[in-house]
N, C-alpha and C positions, 0 to 999 in steps of 0.2 A: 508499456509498463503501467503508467495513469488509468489506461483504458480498461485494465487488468483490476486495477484497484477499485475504480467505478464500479466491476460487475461484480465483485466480490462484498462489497460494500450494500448492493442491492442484493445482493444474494442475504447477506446479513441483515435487513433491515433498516440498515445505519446511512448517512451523507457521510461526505467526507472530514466535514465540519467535525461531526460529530467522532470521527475517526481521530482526526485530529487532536482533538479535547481529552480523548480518552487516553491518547501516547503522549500527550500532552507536550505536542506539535505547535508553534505559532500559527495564527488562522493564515492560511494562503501555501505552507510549505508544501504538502504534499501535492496542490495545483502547480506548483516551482518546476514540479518532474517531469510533466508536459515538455521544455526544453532544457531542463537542467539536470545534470546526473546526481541523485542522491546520496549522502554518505551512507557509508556499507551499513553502519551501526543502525540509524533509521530506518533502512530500508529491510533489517533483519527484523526490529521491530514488530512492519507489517506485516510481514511473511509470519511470524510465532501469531500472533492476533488471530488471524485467518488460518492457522496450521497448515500453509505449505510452504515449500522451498523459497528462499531467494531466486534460485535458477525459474522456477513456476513463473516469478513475477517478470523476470528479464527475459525470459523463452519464452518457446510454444509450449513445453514440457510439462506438464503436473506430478510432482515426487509425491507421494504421501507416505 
């Protein structure tokens, strides 16, 4: 999922920092998802940001 978020993130131009700031995230949470499972509500967040599915970000899947 992280690694999902990195390429989407370059795909947008943005670091995650900056992702962060923008959902207005504390600096480090979204690096947290590397071993931590994120709440639902955050992790809907980034999925609406990047307009794709929560399934996209936890699967192989891409919904559009």
């Amino acid at each position: 999922m992280y690694e999902k978020i990195v390429k989407l993130c370059k795909e947008k131009g943005i670091n995650i920092y900056n992702l962060e700031s923008t959902l207005g995230y504390a600096n480090g949470t979204i690096r947290k998802w590397k071993k931590n499972t994120p709440r639902v509500d955050k992790l809907k967040a980034v999925a609406d940001f990047f307009g794709v599915t929560v399934d996209y970000l936890i699967t192989d899947e891409r919904h559009e």
